[in-house]
N, C-alpha and C positions, 0 to 999 in steps of 0.2 A: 851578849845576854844568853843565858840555859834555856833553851827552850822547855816548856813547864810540861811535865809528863802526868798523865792521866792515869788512872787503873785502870788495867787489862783489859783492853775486848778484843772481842773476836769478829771479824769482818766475814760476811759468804761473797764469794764472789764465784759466781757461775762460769763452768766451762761447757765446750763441746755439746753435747744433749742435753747430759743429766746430770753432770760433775760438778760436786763441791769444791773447788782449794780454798783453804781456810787460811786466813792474814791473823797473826794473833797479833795485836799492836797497845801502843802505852802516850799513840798518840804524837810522839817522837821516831821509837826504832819499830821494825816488826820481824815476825818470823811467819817461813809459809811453811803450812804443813802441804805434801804430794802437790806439786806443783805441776802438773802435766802438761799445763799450757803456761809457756810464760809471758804470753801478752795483755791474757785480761790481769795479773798480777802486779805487772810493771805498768799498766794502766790504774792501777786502785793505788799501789803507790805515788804515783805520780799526782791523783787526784786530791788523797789526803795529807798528801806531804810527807808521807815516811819515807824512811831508809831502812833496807834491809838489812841484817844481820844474823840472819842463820836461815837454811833450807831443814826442814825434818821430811823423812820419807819413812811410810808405813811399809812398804815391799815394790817385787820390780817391772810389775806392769806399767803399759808406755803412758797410758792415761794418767797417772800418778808420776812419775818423773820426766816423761816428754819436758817440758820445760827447765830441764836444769842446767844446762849447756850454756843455754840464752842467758838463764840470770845471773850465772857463775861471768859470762861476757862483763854483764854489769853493773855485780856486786863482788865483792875477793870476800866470799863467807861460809863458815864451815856448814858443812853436808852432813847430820847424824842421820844413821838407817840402821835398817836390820845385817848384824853379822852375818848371815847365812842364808842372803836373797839374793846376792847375786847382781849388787849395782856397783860398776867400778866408781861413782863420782863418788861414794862416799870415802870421807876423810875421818868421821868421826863413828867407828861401827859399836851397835848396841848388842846389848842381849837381856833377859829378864835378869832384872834385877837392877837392871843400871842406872844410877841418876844421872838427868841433863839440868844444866845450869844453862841455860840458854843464852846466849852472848847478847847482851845488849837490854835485855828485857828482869824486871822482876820474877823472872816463873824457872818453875823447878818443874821437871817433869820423871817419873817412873816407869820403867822401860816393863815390859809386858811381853814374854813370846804367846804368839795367839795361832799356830798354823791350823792349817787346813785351807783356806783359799790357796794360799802358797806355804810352801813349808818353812820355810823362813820369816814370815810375816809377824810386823811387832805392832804393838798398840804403848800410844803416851799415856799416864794420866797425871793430871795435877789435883793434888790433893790438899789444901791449903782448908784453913775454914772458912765454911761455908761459898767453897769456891773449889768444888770438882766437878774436872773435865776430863773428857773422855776422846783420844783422836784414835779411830779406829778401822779407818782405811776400807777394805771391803768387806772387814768378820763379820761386824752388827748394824745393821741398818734399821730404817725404821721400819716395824714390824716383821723383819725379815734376817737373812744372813746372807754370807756371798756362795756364791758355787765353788765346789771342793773341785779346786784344777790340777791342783797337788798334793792334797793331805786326803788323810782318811777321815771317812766320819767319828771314827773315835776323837782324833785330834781335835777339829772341828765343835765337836762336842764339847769337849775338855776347856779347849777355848770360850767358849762362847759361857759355861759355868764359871770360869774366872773372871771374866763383863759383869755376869749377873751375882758377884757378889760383891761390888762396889757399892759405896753408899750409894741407896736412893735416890739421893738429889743429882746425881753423878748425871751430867749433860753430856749427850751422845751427839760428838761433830762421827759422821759416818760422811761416808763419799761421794753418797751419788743421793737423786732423787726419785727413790722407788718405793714410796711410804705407800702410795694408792695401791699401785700393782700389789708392791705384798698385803693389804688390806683386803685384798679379793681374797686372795688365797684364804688368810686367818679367817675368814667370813666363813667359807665353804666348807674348813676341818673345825671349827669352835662355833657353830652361828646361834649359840644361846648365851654367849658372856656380853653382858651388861656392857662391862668398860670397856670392850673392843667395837661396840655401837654405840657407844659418842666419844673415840678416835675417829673411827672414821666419818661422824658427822662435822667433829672439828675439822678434820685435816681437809677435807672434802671442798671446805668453805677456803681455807687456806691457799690450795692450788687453786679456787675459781678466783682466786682474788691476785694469783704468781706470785702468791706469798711460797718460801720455803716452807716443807712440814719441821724441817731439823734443826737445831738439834731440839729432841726430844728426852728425855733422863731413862735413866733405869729403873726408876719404879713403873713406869709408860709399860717399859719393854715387857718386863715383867709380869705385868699382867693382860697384855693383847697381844706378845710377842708368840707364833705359836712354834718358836725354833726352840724358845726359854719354856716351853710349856709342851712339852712331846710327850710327858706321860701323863699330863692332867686325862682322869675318866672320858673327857668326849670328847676327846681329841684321840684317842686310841679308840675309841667307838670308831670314829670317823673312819679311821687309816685299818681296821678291821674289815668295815662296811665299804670301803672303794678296793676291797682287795691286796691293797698294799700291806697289811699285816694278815698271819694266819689266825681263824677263829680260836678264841680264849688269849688270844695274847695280850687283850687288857688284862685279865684277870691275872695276870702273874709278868709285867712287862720288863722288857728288857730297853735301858733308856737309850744304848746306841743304837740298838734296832730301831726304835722307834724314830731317834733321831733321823737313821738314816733312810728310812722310809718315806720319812715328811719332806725331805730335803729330797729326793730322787720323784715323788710326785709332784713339789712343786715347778722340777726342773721341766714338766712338759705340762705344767697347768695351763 
């Protein structure tokens, strides 16, 4: 007998601290995206009854493929990643532009270069109606971005405006859970916007309850994100008034500067 397959979800399954890996499953097969640990993985497998069929990897930090040795042990299934990060496991290398047909599953995914965390680093999306997803590793988080360990703030930038022009609805699986933390920060360079003070009275309730904040969509980001919002007026007040831009630089701003201002103050907020 077929075992009966379900539409798409997506499973969280917590690693380490603060790590997302994310099971996309149809109920029958699944696929994991950045698998860094492969024991709570083969664990959520095991529980819901799937079988794997495909690993995706966003870039080559150990947190995000740590676990791919182990499940390659015990599944024989292809490894798509970023062309130019630098992971040998992968079998199947991407670059922008490239579509995945994901082995086992109904989902089609769109390859995305997004550097600046690592210079290599890709982001999926699936774009189907009324059914976009966004798997974007450590670029865009919730209210926040990743730290630029190898890209420039230009790139970074560049990235992070190619996220925020995905539809609206577009669901952000990001990596880790650092929605609060960066909620501080957005508080103290934006602390008069409206919808970034009931995010974080939502999310706030969310984590007293060890609920996930993520994903969260792109319209979210968009408006309480302050990486997506570096030259909104009081956000360049802000980063004027702590010193990190020079006086009148709202008045005439420059969006990498500003970017890279925001992102180098939050790095010791």
């Amino acid at each position: 007998m077929t075992p009966l397959r379900a539409e798409l979800a997506v499973l969280t399954v917590p690693a380490f601290q603060d790590n997302y890996l994310w099971l996309i499953h149809d109920g029958v097969n699944a696929a994991v995206v950045d698998p860094g640990d492969a024991e709570p993985i083969l664990a959520a497998l095991r529980t819901h009854g799937l079988t794997l069929t495909a690993i995706l990897l966003t870039h080559h930090h150990a947190d995000h493929i740590g676990g791919v040795p182990r499940l390659l042990q015990a599944y024989q299934v292809p490894v798509f990643g970023p062309r130019n990060d630098g992971i040998g496991a992968v079998t199947h290398p991407l670059g922008e532009g490239d579509r995945v047909a994901v082995p086992g599953l109904e989902l089609a995914c769109t390859v995305l270069d997004v550097p600046g965390h690592t210079l290599g680093h890709i982001a999926y999306v699936r774009e189907t109606p009324g059914e976009h997803w966004l798997f974007c590793g450590d670029t865009l988080f919730g209210a926040g971005c990743g730290r630029l360990f190898e890209g420039t703030p230009a790139q970074m930038k560049s990235s992070l405006d190619k996220l925020a022009a995905l539809p609206d609805d577009t669901l952000v699986y990001c990596a880790h859970e650092y929605t609060l933390s960066n909620l501080r920060f957005a508080q103290a360079v934006e602390p008069a916007n409206k919808a970034l003070q009931m995010r974080v009275e939502n999310d706030s309730k969310l984590r007293g309850t060890h609920l996930p904040t993520v994903p969260s969509n792109i319209a979210i980001e968009k408006a309480t994100n302050p990486f997506l919002r570096a030259t909104e007026p009081a956000i360049l007040a802000s980063l004027v008034a702590a010193g990190r831009l020079p006086a009148g630089a709202d008045a005439a701003p420059d969006a990498v500067s500003a970017f890279a201002a925001l992102r180098e103050w939050k790095n010791v907020f």
